[in-house]
Backbone as a chain_set.jsonl record, in Angstrom:
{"seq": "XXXXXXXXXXXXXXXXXXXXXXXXXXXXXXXXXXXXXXXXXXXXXXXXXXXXXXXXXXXXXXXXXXXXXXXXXXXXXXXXXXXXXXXXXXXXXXXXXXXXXXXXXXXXXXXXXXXXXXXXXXXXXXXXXXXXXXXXXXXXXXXXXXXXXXXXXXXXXXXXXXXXXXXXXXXXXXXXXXXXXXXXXXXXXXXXXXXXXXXXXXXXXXXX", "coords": {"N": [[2.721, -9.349, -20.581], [2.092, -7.162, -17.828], [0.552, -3.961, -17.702], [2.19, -0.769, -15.479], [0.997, 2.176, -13.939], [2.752, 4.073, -11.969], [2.906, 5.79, -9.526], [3.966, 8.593, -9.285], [4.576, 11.698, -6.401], [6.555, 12.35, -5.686], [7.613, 10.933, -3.617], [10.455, 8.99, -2.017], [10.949, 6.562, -2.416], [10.632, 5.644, -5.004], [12.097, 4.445, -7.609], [13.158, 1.944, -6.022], [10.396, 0.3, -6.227], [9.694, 0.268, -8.511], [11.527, -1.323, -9.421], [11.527, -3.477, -8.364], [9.171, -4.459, -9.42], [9.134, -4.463, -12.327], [11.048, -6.444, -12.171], [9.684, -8.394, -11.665], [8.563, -9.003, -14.0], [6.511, -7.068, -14.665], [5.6, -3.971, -16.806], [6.606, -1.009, -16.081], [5.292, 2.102, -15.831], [6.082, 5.253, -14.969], [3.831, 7.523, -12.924], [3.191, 11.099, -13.675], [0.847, 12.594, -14.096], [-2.188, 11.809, -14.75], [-2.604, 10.588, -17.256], [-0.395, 8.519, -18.329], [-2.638, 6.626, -17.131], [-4.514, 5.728, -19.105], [-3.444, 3.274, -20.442], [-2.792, 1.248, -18.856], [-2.66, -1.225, -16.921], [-3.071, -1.554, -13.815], [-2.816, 0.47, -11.037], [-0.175, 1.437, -8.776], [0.545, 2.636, -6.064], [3.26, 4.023, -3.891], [5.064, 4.95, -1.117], [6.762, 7.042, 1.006], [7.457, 9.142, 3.73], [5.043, 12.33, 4.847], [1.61, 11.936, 5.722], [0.179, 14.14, 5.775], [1.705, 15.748, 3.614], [1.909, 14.11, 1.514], [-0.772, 14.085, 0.659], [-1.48, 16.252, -0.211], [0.609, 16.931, -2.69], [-0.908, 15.471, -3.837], [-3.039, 16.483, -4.462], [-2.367, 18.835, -5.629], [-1.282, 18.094, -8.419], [-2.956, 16.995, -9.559], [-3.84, 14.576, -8.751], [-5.678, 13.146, -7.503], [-8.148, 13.293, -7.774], [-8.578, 11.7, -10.596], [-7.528, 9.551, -9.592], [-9.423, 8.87, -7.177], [-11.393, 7.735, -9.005], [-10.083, 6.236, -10.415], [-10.526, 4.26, -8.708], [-13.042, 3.457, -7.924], [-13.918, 2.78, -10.01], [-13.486, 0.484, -9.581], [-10.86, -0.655, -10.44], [-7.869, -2.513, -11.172], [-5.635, -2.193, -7.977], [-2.836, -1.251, -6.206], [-1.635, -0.147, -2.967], [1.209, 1.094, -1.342], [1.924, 1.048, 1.987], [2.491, 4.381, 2.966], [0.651, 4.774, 0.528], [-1.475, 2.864, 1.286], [-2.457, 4.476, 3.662], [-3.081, 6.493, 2.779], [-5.637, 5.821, 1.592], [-7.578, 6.313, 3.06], [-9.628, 8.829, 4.476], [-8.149, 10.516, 6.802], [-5.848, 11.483, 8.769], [-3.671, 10.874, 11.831], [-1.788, 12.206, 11.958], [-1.294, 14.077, 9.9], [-3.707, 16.633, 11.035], [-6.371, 17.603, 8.87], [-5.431, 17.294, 6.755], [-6.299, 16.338, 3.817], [-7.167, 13.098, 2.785], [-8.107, 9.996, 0.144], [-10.515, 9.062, 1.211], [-11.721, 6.792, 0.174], [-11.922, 4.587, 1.33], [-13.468, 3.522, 4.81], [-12.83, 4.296, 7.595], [-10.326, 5.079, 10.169], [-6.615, 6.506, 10.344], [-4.305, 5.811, 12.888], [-1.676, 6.76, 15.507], [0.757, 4.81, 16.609], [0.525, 3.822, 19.956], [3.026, 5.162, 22.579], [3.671, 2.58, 24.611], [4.701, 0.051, 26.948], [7.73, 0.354, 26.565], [7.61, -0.015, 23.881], [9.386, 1.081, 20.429], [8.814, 3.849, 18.79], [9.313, 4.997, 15.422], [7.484, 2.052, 13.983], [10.261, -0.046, 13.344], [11.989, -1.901, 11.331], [11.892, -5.916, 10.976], [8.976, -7.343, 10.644], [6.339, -10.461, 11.549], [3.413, -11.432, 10.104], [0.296, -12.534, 10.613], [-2.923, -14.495, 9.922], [-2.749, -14.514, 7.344], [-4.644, -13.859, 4.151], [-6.138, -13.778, 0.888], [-5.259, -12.691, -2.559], [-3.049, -11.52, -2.822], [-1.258, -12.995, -0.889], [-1.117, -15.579, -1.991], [0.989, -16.501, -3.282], [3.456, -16.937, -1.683], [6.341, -19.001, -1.09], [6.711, -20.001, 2.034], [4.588, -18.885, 3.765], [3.686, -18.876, 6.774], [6.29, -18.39, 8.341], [7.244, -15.889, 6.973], [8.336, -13.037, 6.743], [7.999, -9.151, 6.475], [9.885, -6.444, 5.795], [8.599, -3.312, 7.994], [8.289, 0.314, 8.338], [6.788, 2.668, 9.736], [4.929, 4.913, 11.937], [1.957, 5.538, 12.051], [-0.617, 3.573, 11.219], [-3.187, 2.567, 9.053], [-6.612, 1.788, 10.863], [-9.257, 0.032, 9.78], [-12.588, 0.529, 9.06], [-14.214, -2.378, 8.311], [-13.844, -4.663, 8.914], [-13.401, -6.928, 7.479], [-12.241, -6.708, 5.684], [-9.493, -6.823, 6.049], [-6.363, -8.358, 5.288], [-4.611, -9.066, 6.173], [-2.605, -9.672, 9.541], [-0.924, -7.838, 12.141], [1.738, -7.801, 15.05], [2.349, -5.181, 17.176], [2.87, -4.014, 19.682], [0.535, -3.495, 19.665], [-2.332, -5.175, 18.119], [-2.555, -4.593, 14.518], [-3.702, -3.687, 11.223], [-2.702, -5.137, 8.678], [-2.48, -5.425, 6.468], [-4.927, -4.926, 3.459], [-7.395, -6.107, 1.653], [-9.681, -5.047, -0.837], [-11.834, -6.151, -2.873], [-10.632, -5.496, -6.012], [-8.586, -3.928, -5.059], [-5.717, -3.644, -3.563], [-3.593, -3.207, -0.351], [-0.606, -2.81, 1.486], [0.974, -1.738, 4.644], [3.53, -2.716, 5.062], [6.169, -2.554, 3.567], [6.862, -4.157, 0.601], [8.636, -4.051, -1.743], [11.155, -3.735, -0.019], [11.621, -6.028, 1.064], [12.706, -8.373, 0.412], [13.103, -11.489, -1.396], [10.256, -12.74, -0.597], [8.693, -9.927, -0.273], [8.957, -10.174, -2.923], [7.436, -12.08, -3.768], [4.739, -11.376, -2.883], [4.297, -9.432, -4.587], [4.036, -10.937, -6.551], [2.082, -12.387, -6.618], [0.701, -10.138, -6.739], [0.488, -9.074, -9.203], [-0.378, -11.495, -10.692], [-2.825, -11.942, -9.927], [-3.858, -9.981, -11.4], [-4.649, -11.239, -14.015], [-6.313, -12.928, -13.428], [-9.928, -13.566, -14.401]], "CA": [[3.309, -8.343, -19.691], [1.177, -5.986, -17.202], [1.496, -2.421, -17.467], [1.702, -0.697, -14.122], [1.219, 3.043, -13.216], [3.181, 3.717, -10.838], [2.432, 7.31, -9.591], [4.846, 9.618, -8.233], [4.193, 12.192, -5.804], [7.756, 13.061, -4.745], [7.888, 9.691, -2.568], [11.842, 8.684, -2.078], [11.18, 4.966, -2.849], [10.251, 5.643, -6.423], [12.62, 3.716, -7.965], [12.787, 0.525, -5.55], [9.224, -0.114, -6.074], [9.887, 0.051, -10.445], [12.674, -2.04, -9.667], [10.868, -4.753, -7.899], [7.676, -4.772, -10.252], [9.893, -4.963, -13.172], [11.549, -7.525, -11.236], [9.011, -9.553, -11.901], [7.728, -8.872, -15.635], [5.64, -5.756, -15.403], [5.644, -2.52, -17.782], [6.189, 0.051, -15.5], [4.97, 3.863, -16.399], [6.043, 6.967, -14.255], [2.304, 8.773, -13.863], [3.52, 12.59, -12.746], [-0.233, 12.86, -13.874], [-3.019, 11.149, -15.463], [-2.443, 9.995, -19.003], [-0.651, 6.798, -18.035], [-3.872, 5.588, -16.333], [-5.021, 5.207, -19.754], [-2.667, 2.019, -20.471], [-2.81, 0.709, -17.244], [-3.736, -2.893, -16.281], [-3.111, -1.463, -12.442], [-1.883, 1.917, -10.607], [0.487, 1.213, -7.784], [0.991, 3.854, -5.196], [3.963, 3.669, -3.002], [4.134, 5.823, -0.006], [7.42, 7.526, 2.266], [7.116, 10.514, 3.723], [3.872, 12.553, 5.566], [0.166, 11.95, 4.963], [-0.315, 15.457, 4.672], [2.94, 16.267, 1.768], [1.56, 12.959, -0.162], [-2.471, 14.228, -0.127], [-1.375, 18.057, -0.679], [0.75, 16.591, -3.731], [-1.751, 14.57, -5.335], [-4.381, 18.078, -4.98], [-1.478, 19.93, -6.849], [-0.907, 17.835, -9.275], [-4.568, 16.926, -10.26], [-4.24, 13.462, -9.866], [-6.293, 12.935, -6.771], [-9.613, 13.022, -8.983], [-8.211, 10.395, -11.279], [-7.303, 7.815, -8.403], [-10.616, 8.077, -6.747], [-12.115, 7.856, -10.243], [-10.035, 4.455, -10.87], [-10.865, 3.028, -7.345], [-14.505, 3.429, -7.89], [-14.406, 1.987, -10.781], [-13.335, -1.622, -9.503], [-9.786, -1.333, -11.103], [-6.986, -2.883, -9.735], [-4.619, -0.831, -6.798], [-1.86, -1.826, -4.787], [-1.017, 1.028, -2.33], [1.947, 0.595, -0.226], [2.582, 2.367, 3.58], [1.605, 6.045, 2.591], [-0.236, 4.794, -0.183], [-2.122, 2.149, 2.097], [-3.087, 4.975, 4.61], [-4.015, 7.92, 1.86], [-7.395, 5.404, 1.289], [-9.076, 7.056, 4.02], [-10.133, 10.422, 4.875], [-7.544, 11.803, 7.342], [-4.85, 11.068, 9.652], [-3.913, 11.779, 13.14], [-0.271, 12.349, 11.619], [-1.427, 15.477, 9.615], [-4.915, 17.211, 11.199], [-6.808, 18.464, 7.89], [-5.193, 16.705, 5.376], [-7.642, 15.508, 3.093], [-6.939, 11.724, 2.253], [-8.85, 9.534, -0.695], [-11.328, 8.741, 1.701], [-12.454, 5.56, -0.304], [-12.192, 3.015, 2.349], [-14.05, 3.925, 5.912], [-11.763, 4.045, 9.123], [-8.94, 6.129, 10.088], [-5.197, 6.47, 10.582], [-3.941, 6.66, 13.945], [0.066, 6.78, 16.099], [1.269, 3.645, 17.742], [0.781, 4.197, 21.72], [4.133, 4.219, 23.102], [3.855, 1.953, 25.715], [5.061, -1.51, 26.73], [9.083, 0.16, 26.134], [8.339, -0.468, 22.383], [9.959, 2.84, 19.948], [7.993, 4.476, 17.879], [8.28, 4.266, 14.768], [8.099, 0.51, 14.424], [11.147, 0.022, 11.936], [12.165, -3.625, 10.662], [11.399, -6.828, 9.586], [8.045, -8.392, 11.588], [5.979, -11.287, 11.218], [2.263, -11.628, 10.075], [-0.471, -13.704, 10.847], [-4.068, -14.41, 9.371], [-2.444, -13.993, 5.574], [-5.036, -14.225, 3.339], [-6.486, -13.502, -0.105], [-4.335, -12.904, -3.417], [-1.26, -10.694, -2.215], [-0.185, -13.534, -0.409], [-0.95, -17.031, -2.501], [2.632, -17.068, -4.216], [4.301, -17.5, -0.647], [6.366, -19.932, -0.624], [6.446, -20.314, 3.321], [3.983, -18.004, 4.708], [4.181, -19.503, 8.086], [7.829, -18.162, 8.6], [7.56, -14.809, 6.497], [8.479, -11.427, 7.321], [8.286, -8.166, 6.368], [9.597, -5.181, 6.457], [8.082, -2.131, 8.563], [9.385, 1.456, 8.869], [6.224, 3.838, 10.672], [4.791, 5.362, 13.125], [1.236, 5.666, 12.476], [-1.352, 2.752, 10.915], [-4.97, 2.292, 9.485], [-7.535, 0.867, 11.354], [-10.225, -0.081, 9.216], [-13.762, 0.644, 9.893], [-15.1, -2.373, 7.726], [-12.653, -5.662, 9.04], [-13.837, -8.217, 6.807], [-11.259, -6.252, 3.81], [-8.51, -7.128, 6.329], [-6.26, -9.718, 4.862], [-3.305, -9.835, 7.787], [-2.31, -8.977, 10.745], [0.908, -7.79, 12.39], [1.537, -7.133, 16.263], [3.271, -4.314, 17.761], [1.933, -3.182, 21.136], [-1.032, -3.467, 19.477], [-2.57, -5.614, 16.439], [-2.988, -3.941, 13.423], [-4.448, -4.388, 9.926], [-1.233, -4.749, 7.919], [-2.662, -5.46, 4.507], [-6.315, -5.479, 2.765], [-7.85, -6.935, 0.033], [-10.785, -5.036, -1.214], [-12.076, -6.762, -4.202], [-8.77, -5.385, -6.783], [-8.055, -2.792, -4.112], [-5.366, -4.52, -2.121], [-2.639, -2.542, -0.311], [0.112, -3.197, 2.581], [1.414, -1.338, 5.227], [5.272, -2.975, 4.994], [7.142, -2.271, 2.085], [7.239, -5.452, -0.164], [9.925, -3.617, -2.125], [12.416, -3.776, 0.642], [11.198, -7.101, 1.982], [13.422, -9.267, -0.785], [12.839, -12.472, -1.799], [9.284, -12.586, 0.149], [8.26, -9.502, -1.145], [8.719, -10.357, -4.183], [6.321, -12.964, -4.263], [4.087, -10.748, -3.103], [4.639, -8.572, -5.756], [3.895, -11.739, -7.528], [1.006, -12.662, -5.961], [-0.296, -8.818, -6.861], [0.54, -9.559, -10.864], [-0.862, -12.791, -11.085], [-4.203, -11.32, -9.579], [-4.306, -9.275, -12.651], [-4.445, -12.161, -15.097], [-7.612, -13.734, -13.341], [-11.303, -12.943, -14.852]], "C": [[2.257, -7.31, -19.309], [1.765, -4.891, -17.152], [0.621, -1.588, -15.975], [1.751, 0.958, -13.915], [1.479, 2.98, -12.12], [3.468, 5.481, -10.823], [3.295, 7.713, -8.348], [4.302, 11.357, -7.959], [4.782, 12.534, -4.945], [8.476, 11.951, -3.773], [9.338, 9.253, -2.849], [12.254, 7.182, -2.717], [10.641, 4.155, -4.423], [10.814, 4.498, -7.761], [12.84, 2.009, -7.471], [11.807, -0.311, -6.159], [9.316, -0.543, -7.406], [10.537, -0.961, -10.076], [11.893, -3.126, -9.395], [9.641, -5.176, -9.301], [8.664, -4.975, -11.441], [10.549, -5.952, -13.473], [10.433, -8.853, -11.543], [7.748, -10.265, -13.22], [7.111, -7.866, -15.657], [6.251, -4.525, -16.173], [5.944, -1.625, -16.692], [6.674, 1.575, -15.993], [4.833, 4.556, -14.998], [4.728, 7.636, -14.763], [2.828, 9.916, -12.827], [1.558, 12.914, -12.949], [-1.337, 11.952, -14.179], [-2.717, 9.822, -16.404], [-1.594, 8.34, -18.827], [-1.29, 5.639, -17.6], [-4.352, 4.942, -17.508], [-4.237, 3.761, -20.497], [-2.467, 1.525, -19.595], [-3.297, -0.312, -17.204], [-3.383, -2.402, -14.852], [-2.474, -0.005, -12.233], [-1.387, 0.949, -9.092], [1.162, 2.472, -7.14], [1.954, 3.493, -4.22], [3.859, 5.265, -1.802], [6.045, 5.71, 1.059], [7.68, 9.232, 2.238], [5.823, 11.041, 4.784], [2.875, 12.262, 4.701], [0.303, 13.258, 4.713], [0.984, 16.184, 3.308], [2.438, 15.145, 1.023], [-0.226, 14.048, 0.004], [-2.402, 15.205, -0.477], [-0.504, 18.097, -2.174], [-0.081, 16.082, -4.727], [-2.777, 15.703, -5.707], [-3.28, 18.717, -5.93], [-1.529, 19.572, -7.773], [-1.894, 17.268, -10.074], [-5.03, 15.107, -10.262], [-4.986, 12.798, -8.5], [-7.79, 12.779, -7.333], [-9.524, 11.803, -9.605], [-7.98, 9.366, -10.42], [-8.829, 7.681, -7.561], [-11.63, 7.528, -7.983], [-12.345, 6.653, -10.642], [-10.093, 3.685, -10.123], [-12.156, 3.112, -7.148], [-14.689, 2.964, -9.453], [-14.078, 0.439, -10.887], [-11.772, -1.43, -10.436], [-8.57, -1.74, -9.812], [-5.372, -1.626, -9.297], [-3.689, -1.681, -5.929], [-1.335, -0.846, -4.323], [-0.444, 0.112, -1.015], [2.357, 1.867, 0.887], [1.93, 3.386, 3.214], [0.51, 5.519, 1.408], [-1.598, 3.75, 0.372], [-3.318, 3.175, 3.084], [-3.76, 6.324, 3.513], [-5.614, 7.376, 1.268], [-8.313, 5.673, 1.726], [-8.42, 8.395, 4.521], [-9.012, 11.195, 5.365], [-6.571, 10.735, 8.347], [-4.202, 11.64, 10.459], [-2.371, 12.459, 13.128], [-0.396, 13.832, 10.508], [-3.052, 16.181, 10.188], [-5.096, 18.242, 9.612], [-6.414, 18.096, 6.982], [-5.903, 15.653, 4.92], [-7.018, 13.826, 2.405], [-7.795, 11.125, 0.977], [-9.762, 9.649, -0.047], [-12.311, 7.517, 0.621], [-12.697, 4.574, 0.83], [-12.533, 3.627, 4.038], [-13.093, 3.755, 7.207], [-11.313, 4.942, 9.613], [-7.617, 5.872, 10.834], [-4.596, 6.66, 11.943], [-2.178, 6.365, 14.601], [-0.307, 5.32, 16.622], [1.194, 4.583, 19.6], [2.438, 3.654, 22.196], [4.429, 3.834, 24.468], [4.522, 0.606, 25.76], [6.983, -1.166, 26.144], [9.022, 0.194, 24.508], [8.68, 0.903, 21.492], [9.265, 2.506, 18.831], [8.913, 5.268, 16.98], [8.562, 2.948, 14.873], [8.66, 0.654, 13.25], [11.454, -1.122, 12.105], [11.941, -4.506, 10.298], [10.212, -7.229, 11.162], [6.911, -9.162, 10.63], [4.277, -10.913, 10.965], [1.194, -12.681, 10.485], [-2.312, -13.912, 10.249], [-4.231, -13.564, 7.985], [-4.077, -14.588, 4.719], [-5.257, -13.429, 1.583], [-4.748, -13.679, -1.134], [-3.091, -12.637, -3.748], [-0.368, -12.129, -1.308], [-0.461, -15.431, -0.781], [-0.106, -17.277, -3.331], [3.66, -16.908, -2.864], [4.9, -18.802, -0.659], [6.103, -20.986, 0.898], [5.663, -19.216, 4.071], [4.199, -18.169, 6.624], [5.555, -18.523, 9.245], [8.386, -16.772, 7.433], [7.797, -13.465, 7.419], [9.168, -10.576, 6.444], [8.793, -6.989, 6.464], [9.116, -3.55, 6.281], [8.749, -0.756, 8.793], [7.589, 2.378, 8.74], [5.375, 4.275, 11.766], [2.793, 5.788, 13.254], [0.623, 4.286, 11.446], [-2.993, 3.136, 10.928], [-5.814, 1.054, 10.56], [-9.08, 1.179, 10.488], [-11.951, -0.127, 9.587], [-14.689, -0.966, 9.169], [-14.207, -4.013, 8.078], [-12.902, -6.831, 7.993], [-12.505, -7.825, 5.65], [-9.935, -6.514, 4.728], [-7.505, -7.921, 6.16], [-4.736, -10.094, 5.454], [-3.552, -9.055, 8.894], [-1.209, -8.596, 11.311], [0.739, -6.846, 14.163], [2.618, -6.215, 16.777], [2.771, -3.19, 18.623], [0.736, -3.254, 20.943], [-1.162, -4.236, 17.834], [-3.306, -4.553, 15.824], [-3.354, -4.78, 11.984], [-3.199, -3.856, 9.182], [-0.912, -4.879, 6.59], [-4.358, -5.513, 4.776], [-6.353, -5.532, 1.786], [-9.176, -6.38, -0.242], [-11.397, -5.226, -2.838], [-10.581, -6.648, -5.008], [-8.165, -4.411, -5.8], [-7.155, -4.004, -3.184], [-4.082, -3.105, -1.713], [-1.976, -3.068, 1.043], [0.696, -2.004, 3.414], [3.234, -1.425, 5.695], [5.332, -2.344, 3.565], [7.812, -3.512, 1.439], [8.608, -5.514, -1.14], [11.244, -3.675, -1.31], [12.412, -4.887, 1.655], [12.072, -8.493, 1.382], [12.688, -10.606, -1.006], [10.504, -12.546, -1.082], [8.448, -11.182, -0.401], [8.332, -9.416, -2.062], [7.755, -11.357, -4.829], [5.324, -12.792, -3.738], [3.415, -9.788, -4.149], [3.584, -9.492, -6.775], [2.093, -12.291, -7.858], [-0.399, -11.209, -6.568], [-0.581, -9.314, -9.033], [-0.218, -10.437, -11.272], [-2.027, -12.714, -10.876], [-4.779, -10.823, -11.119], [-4.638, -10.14, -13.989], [-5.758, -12.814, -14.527], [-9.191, -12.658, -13.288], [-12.173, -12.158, -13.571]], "O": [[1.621, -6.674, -20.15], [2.91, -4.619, -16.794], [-0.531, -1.608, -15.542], [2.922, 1.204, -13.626], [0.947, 2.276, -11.261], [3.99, 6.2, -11.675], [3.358, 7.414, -7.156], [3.824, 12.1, -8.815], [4.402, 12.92, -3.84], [9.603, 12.055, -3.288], [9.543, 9.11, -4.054], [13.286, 6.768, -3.244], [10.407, 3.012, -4.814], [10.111, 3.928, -8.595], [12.737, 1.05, -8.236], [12.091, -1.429, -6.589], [9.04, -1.726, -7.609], [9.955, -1.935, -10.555], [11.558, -3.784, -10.379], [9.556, -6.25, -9.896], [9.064, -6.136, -11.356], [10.735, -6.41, -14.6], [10.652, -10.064, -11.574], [6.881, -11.124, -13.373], [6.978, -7.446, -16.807], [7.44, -4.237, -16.032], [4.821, -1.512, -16.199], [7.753, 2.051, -16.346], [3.913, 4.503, -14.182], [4.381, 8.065, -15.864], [2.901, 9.809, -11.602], [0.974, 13.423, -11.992], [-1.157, 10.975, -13.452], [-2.649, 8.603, -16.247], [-2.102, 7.262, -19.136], [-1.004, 4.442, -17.57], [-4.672, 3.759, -17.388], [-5.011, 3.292, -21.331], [-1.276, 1.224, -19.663], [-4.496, -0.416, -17.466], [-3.401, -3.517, -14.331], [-1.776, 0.568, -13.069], [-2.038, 0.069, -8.528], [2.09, 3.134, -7.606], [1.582, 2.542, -3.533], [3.038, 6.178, -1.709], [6.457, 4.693, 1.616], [7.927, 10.093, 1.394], [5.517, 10.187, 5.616], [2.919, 12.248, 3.471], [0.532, 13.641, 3.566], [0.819, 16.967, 2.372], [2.544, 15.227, -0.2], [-0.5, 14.716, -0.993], [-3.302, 15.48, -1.271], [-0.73, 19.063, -2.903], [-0.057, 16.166, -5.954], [-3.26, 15.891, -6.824], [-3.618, 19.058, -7.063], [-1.849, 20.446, -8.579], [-1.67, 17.059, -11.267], [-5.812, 14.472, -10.971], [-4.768, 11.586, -8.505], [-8.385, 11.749, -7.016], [-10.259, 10.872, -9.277], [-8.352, 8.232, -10.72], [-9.328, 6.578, -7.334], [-12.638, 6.89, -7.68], [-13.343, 6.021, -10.988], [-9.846, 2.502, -10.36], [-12.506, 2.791, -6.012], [-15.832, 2.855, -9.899], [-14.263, -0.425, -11.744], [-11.654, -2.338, -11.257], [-8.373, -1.552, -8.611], [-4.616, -0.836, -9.863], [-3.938, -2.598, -5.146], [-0.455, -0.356, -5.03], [-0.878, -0.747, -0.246], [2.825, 2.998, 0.763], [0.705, 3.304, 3.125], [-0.607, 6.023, 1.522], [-2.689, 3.919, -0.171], [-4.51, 2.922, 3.262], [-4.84, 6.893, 3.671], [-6.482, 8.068, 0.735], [-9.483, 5.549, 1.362], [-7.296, 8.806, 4.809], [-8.685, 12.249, 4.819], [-6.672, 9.52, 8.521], [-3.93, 12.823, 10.254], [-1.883, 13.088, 14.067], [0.587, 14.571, 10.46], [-3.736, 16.135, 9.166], [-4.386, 19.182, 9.255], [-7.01, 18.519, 5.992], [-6.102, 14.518, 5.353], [-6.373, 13.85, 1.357], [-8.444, 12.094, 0.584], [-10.392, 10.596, -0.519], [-13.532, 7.6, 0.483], [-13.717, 3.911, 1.017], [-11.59, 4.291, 4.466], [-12.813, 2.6, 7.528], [-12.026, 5.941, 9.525], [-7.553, 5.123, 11.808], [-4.343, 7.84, 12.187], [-1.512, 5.615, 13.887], [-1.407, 4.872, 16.944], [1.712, 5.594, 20.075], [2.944, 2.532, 22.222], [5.138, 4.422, 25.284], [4.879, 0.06, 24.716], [7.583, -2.031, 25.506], [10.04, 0.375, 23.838], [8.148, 1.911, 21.956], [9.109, 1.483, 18.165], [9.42, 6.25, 17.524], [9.494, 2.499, 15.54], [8.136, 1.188, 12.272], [11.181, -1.55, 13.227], [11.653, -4.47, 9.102], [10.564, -7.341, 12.337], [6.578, -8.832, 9.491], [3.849, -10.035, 11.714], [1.622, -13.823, 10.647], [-2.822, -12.798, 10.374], [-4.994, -12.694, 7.568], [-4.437, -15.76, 4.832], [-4.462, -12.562, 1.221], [-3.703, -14.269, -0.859], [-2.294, -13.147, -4.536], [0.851, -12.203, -1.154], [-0.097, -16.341, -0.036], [-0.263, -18.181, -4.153], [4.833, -16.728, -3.192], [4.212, -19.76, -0.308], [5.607, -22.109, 0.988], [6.219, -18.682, 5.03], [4.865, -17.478, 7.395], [5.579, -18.206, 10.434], [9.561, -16.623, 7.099], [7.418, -13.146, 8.546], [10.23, -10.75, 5.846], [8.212, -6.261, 7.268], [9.128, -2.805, 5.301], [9.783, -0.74, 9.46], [7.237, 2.688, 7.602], [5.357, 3.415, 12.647], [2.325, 6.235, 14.301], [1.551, 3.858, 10.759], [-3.751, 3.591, 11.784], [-5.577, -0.124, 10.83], [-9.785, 2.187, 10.54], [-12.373, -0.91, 10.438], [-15.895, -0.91, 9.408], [-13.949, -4.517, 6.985], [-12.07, -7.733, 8.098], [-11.965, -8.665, 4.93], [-8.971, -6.393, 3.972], [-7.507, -8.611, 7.18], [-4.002, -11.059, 5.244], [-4.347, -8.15, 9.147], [-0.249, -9.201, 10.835], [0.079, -5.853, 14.467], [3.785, -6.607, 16.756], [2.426, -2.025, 18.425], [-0.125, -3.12, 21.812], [-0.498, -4.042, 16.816], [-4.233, -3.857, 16.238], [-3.312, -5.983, 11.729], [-2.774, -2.706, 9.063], [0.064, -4.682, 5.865], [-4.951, -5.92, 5.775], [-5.547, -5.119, 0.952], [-10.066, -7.168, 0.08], [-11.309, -4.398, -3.745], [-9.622, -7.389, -4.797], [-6.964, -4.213, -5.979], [-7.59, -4.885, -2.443], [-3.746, -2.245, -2.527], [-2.705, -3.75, 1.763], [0.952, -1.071, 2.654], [3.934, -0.638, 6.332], [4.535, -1.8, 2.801], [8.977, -3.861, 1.635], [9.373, -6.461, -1.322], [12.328, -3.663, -1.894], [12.96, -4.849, 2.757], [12.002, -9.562, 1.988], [11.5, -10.614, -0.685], [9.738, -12.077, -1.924], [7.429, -11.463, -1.032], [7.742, -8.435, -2.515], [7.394, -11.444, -6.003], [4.564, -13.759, -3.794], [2.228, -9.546, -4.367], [2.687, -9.062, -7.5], [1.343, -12.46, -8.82], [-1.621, -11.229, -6.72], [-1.529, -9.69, -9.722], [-0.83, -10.212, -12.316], [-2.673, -13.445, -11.626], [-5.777, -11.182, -11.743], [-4.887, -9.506, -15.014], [-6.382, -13.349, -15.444], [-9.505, -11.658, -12.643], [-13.263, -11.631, -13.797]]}, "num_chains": 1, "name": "protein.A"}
């Protein structure tokens, strides 16, 4: 059994996210700060809400030090939606709010053109799945996720990209950097499908 920080930061979907990972054998530890990093085979950040109330939480609460601390040291991360986009620097959804800035890019709105409503909310499809978040699919092909917002990273570095997902515009809707992986849907409210994502994240953790 993997034990999972799972770091809250006020986010509403606190419980889902336990539920799911539990859901599928892991330990999971509430980190309000630190100290559960130190039993940790992974931290998992979930993410609803603004960039700037999640990066102005994690400065309050001290634990913004400690997460760039354990993503520079090669451990493994799964940040979902807000926790996906708090990897880089800043976002055009709060001006000035300081992000991780680990991963090079930045955050920007959906253009709303083409009729489509902003935010994008529901279930959509991916394409160009790869790496270890998504080799416990049963049918990749014919998956879908779902989406609920309104702004998205774009990565400055595409090779760590490991889908895609279109809506008025393709975006980078998961990456895989080395144990760093994170998604932009919400695998927690994706059922069956995200859960073998989920699975896919666990089972990562078990290889050398």
């Amino acid at each position: 059994m993997r034990t999972i920080a799972l770091v809250d930061y006020g986010s509403g979907n606190l419980r889902s996210v336990a539920k799911a990972l539990e859901a599928r054998g892991a330990r999971v530890v509430r980190a309000v700060d630190s100290a559960p990093f130190d039993e940790a085979d992974a931290v998992v950040v979930p993410g609803v809400g603004s960039f700037g109330d999640c990066a102005r939480h994690l400065m309050e609460t001290g634990l913004r030090g400690p997460l760039l601390e354990w993503l520079r040291s090669g451990k493994p991360y799964l940040g979902i939606c807000l926790g996906y986009q708090l990897l880089f620097a800043s976002s055009e959804e709060s001006p000035g709010a300081q992000g991780l800035g680990f991963l090079p890019g930045r955050v920007t709105r959906f253009p709303e053109t083409g009729g489509l409503k902003v935010p994008h909310m529901g279930w959509n499809t991916l394409s160009q799945m790869r790496g270890p978040l998504y080799a416990r699919l049963p049918n990749p092909d014919s998956a879908a996720f779902y989406f609920v917002h309104s702004y998205y990273p774009e990565p400055a570095e595409t090779e760590i990209v490991s889908a895609h997902c279109e809506y008025g515009v393709s975006f980078a809707a998961s990456i895989s950097a080395g144990p760093v992986h994170a998604t932009q849907f919400h695998p927690e409210k994706s059922q069956s499908v995200g859960l073998a994502l989920i699975d896919g994240f666990l089972h990562a953790l078990h290889q050398p």
